[in-house]
C-alpha positions as CSV (number, residue, x, y, z in Angstrom):
1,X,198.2,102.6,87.2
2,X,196.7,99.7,89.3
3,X,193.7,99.1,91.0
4,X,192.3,101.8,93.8
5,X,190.7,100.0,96.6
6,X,186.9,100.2,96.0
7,X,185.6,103.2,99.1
8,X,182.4,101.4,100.3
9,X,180.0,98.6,98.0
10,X,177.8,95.8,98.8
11,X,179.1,92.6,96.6
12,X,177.1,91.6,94.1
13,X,177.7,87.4,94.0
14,X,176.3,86.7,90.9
15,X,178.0,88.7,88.6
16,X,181.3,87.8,90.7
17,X,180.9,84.1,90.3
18,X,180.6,85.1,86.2
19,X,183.8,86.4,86.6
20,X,185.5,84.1,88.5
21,X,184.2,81.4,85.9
22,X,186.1,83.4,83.0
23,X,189.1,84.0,85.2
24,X,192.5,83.4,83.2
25,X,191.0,82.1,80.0
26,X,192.0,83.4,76.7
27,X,188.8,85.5,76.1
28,X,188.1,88.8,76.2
29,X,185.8,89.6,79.0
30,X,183.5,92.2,78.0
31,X,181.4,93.5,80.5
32,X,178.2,95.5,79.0
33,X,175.5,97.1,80.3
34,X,173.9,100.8,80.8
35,X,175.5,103.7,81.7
36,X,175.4,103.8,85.9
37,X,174.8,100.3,86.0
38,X,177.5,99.3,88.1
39,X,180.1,97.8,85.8
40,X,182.9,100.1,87.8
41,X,182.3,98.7,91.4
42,X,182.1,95.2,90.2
43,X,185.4,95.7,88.5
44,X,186.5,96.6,91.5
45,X,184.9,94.4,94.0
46,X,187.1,92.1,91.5
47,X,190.1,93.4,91.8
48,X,189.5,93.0,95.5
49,X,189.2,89.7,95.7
50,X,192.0,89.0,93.4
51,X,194.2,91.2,96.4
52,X,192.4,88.7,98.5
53,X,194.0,85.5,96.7
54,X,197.5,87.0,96.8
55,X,197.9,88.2,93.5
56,X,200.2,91.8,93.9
57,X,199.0,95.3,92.6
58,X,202.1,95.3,90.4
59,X,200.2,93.0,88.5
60,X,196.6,95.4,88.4
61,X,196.0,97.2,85.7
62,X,193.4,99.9,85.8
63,X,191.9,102.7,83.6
64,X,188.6,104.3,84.0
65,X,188.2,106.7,80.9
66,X,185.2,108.5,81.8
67,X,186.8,109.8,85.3
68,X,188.2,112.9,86.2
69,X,191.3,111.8,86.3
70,X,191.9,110.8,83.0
71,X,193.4,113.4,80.9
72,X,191.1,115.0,78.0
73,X,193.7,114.0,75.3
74,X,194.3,110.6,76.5
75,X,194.6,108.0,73.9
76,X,195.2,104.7,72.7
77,X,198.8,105.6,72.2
78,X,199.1,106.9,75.8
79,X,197.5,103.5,77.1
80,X,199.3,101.4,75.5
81,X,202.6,103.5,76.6
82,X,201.4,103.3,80.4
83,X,200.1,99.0,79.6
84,X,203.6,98.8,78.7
85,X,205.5,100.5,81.8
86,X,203.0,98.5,83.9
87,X,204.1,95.2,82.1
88,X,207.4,95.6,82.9
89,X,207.2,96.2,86.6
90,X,204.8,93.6,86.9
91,X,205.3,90.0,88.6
92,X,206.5,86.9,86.4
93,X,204.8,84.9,88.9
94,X,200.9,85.9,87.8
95,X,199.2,86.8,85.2
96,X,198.7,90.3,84.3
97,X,195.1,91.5,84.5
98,X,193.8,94.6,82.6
99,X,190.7,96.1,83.4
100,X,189.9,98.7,80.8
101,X,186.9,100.7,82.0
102,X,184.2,102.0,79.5
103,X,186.7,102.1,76.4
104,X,184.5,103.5,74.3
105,X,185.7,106.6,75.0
106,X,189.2,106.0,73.6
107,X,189.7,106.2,69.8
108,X,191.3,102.9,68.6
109,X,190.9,101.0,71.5
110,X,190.0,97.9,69.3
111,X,193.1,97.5,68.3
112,X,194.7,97.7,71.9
113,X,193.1,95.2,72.7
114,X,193.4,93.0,70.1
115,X,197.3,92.9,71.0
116,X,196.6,92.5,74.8
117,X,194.9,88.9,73.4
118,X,197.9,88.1,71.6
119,X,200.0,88.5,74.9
120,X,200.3,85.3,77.0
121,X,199.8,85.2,80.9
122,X,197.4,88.4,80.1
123,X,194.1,88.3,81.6
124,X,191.7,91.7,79.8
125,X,188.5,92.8,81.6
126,X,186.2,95.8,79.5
127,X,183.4,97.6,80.1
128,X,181.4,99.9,78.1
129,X,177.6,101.5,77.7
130,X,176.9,100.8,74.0
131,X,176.7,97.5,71.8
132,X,177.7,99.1,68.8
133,X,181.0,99.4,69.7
134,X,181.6,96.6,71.8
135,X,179.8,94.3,69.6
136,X,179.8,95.0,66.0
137,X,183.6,96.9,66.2
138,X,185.0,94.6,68.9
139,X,183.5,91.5,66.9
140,X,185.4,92.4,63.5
141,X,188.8,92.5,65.8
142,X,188.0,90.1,67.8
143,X,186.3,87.8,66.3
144,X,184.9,84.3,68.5
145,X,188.1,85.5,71.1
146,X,185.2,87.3,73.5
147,X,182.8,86.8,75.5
148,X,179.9,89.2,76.8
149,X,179.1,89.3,80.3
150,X,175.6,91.5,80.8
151,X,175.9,93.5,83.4
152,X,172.2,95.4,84.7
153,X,171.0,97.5,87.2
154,X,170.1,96.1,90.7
155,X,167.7,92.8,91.4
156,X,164.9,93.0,93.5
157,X,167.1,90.2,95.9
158,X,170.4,93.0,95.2
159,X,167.7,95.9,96.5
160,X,167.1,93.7,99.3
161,X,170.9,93.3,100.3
162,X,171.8,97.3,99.7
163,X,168.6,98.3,102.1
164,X,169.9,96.3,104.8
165,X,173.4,97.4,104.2
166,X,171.9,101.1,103.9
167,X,169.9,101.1,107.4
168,X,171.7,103.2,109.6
169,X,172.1,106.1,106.9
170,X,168.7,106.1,105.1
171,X,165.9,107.8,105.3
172,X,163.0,107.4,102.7
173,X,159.9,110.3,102.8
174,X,158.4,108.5,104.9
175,X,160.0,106.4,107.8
176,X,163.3,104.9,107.9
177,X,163.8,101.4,107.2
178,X,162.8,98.5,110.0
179,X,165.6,96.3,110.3
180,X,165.5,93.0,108.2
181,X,165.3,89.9,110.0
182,X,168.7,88.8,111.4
183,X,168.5,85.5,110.2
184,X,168.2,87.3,106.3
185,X,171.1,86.6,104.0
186,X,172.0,87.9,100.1
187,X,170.9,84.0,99.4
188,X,167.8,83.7,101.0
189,X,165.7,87.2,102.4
190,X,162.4,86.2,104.6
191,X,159.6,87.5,103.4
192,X,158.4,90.1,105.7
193,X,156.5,93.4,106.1
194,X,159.8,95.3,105.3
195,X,160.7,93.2,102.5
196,X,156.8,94.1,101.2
197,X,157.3,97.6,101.7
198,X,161.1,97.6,100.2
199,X,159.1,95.6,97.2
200,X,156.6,98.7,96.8
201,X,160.1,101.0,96.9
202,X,161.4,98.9,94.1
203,X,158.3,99.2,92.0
204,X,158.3,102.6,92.2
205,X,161.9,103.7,92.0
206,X,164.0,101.0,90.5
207,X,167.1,99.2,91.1
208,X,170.1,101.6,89.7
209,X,172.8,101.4,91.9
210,X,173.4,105.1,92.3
211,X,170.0,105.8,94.4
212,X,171.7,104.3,97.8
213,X,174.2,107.2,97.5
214,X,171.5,109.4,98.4
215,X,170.8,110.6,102.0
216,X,167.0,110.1,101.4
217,X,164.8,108.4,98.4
218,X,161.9,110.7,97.7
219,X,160.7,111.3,94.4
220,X,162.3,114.5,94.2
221,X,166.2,113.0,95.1
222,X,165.1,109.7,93.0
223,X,163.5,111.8,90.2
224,X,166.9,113.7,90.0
225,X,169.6,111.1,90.1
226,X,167.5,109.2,87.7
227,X,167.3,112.2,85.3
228,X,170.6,112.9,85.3
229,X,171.4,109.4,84.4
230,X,168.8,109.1,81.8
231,X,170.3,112.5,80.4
232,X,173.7,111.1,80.0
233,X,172.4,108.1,78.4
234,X,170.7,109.6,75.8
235,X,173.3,112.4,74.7
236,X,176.4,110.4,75.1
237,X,175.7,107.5,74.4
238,X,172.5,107.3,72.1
239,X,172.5,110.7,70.6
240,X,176.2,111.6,69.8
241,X,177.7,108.1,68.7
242,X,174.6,108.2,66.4
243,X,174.6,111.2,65.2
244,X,171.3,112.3,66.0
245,X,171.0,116.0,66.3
246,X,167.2,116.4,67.0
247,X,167.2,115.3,70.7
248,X,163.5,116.4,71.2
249,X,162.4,113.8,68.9
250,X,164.5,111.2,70.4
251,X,163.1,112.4,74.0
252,X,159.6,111.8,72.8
253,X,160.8,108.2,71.3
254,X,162.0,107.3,74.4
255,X,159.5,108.6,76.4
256,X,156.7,106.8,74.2
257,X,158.9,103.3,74.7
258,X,158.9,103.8,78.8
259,X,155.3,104.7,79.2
260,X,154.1,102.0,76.4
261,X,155.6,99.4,77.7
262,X,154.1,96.4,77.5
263,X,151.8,97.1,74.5
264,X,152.9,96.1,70.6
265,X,155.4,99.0,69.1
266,X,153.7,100.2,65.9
267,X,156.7,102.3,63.6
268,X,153.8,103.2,61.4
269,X,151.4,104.4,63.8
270,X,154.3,106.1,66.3
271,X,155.3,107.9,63.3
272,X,151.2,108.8,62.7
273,X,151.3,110.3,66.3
274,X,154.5,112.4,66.2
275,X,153.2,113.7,63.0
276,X,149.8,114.7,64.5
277,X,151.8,116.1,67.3
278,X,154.0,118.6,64.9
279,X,157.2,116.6,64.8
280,X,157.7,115.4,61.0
281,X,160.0,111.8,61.3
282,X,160.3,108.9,58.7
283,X,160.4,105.4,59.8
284,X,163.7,105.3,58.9
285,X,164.4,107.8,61.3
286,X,162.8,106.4,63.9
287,X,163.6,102.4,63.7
288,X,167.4,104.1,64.1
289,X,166.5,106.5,67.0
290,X,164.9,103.0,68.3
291,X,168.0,101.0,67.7
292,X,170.3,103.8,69.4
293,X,168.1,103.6,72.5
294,X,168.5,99.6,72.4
295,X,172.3,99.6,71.6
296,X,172.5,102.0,74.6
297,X,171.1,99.2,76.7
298,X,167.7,101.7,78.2
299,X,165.4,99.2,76.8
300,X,165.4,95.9,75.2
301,X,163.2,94.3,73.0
302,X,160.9,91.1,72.9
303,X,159.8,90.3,69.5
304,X,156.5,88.3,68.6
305,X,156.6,84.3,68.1
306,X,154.2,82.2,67.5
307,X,152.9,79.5,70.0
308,X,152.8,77.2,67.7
309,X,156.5,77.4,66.0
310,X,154.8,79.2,62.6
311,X,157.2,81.3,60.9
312,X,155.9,84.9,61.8
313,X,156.1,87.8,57.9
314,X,156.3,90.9,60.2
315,X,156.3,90.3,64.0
316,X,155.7,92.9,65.8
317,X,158.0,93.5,69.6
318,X,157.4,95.0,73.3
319,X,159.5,97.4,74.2
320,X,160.8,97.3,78.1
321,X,163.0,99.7,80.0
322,X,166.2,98.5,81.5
323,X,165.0,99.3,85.1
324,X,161.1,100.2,86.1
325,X,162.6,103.6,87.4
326,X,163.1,105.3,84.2
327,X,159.3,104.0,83.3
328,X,158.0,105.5,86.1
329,X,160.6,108.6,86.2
330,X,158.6,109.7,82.5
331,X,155.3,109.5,84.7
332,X,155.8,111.3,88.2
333,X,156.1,108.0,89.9
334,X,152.6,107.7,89.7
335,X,151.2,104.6,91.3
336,X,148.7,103.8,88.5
337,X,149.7,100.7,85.8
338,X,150.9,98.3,88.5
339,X,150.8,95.7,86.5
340,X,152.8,97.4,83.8
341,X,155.2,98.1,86.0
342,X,155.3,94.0,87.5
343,X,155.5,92.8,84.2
344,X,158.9,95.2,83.4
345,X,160.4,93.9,86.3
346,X,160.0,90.5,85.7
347,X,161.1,90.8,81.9
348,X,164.5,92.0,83.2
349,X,164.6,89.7,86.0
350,X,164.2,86.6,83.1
351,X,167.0,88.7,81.2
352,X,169.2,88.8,84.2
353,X,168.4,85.2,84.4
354,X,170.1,84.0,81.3
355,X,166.7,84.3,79.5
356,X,165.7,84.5,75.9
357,X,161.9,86.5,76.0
358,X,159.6,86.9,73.5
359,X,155.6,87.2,73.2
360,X,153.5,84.0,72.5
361,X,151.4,84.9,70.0
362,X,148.2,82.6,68.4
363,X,145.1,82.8,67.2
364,X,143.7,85.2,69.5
365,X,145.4,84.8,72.1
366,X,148.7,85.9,73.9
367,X,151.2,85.0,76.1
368,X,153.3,87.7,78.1
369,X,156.6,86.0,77.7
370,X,158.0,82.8,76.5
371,X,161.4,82.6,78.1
372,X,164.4,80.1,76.5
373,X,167.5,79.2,78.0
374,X,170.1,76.8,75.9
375,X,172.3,75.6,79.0
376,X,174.8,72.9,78.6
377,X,172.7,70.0,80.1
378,X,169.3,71.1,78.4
379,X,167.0,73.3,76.7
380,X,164.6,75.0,79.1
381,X,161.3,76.9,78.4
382,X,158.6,78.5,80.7
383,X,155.4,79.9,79.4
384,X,155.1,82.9,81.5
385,X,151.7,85.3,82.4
386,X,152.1,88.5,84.6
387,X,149.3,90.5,86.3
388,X,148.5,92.2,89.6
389,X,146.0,90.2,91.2
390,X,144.2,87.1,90.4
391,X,141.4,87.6,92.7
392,X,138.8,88.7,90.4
393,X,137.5,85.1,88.5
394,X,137.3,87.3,85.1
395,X,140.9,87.8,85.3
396,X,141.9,84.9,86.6
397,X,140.2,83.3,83.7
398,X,141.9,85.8,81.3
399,X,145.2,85.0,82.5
400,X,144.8,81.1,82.4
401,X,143.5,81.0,79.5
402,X,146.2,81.1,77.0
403,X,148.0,78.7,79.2
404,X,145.1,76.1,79.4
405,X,145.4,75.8,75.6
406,X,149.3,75.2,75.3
407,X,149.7,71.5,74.2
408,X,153.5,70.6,75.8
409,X,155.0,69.8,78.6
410,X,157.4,73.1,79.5
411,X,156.3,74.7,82.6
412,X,153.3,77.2,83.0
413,X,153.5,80.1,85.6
414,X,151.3,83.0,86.6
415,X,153.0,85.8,88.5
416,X,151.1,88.1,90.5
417,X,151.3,89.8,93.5
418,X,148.8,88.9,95.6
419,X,149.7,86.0,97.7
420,X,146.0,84.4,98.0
421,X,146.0,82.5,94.7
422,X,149.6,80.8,95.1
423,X,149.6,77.6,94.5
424,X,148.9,74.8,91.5
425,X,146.1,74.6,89.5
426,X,144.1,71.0,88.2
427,X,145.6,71.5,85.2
428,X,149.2,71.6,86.1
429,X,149.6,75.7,85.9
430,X,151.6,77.2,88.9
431,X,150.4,80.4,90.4
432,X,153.3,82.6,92.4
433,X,153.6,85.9,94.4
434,X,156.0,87.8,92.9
435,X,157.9,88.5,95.2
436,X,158.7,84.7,95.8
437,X,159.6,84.6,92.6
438,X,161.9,87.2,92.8
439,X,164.0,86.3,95.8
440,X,164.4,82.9,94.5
């Protein structure tokens, strides 16, 4: 089966470029990432521009197991029969490229896999929705022959490029979208009142692809794709590859993570509550309903460090959503906790990044993030503070203050939205809108 034509996307560069950097290397390219993230389209928006560079669809392979299509008995037996049919029509003169799309679903699929790598002139693409299975499994079969490419839902500068490309269909509750300016690319958008009122629709909604296949984004159409997302998350992919048959319990867990976000996650004290509220739970339990919903990719976690380098007994960790919608989806889209909701989105933004994040911690005193990067040429660091406005002096000593007391030379940044306090501090610390930020 090769490669259907994808119907209608907007490309996605970044994650392209990723690709294309991997292309025809020995590795295993594993694409990861949430359920409805996108993984499928970029797969294809691949494909596409492998067609593009002359290489023939005799030599495209392509499964998505989670379609309609697929039979219900399909398995790794069947795929291997079809990867072989496919093989033999194919073109001596380029390599063979497999794209298999979330594998999970097939029992045995390691071990398909592991064969394609042993083939040469055979170029393997996966995808899947959960780390247990294509880390820990594909890791044991696979071992140092892989490599993870992340794959998350949309960037505020991706929202950007799928409004503009949405115009002349969309409709939000309220008015439908000014056009951006013309002279606007993927690479650079102006700052303008559209892009400030596409910002607020970002804050409030999220970034998962799957909204700009709606006719309209109100918080009814928005509340229901995003719940019907969430759902699948959490049963198939949380829920039955662990095993975890009270679901109500594990709807509170998550729940509690989205609208805590932000705030130190206490095992002992969640389990205190849940208790209180009638629901009996050991912290067993929970740390492993916690470690589903992480290995499921709906939130990641940034653990505690200490400013100073100290070795840390029992750190404690933040717990952030994968995208701000399914925070906001647990709370009516209320407009309250703005700067909750600002710091989420620039935690995944530094994730998207190529980002490490934890929380500097000292003695009194805490930084929102301290964000690493090990790149090739050098080690970079940023001490990072988020908040919605810096106008008031008592927060805008609050926010500085942790900062002023940081002893080295790594960049110190304050993100906020209001655009009156840009700029550089005396002491070297840079103040920027958030927005800047985000469409660097």
């Amino acid at each position: 089966m090769t490669v259907s034509k994808a119907q209608h996307y907007v490309a996605r560069p970044d994650l392209l470029k990723k690709l294309e950097e991997f292309r025809n290397t020995p590795a295993i390219k594993v694409l990861i990432g949430v359920r409805r993230c996108g993984k499928s389209t970029v797969l294809q928006m691949f494909s596409d521009s492998l067609r593009a560079k002359g290489v023939p669809e005799s030599n495209l392979f392509y499964r998505r197991f989670d379609s309609f299509d697929t039979p219900i008995d399909y398995d790794a037996a069947a795929l291997y029969d079809d990867l072989k049919k496919a093989m033999d029509n194919a073109s001596g003169d380029y390599p063979m490229t497999v794209m298999l799309d979330e594998i999970q679903d097939i029992d045995g699929w390691e071990k398909i896999v592991r064969r394609l790598h042993t083939r040469d002139n055979t170029d393997v693409y996966i995808t899947g929705s959960n780390a247990n299975l294509l880390s820990s499994d594909l890791a044991t079969y696979l071992t140092g022959r892989y490599v993870e490419i992340p794959v998350y839902p949309l960037s505020f500068k991706e929202y950007c490029a799928f409004s503009k490309a949405d115009e002349p269909n969309l409709k939000t509750a309220s008015t439908s979208l000014d056009s951006m300016d013309s002279t606007d690319s993927n690479d650079s958008v102006a700052r303008s009142t559209t892009t400030e009122r596409l910002f607020n629709e970002f804050l409030r909604f999220g970034g998962m692809p799957g909204l700009f296949a709606l006719k309209t984004r109100t918080t009814t159409t928005v509340g229901t794709e995003l719940q019907s997302i969430y759902d699948s998350i959490v049963f198939k992919d949380v829920a039955q590859h662990n095993n975890i048959r009270n679901l109500g319990v594990l709807e509170k867990v998550s729940r509690f993570l989205f609208a805590t976000s932000g705030s130190l996650f206490s095992t002992r004290k969640v389990v205190n509550t849940l208790k209180s509220a009638g629901e009996s739970i050991s912290t067993t339990s929970l740390n492993s309903y916690v470690e589903g919903l992480e290995k499921a990719f709906l939130v990641y976690r940034a653990e505690q460090t200490d400013i100073q380098g100290k070795a840390m007994l029992r750190p404690l960790s933040k717990f952030y959503p994968v995208d701000v919608g399914f925070r906001n989806l647990t709370a009516d889209f209320s407009s309250r906790d703005l700067g909750a909701r600002l710091e989420c989105v620039v935690y995944m933004e530094l994730r998207r990044r190529g980002y490490s994040v934890s929380i500097g911690t000292g003695d009194n005193t805490e930084i929102d993030f301290i964000a690493t990067k090990n790149d090739m040429a050098a080690s970079k660091k940023m001490y990072i503070q988020v908040t919605a406005s810096m106008l008031e002096e008592t927060t805008s000593q609050r926010e500085l203050a942790p900062l002023l007391k940081l002893t080295d030379a790594f960049p110190r940044i304050v993100i906020t939205l209001d655009s009156y306090s840009a700029g550089t501090t005396p002491e070297g610390i840079t103040i920027v809108n958030a927005l800047d930020w985000l469409l660097r």
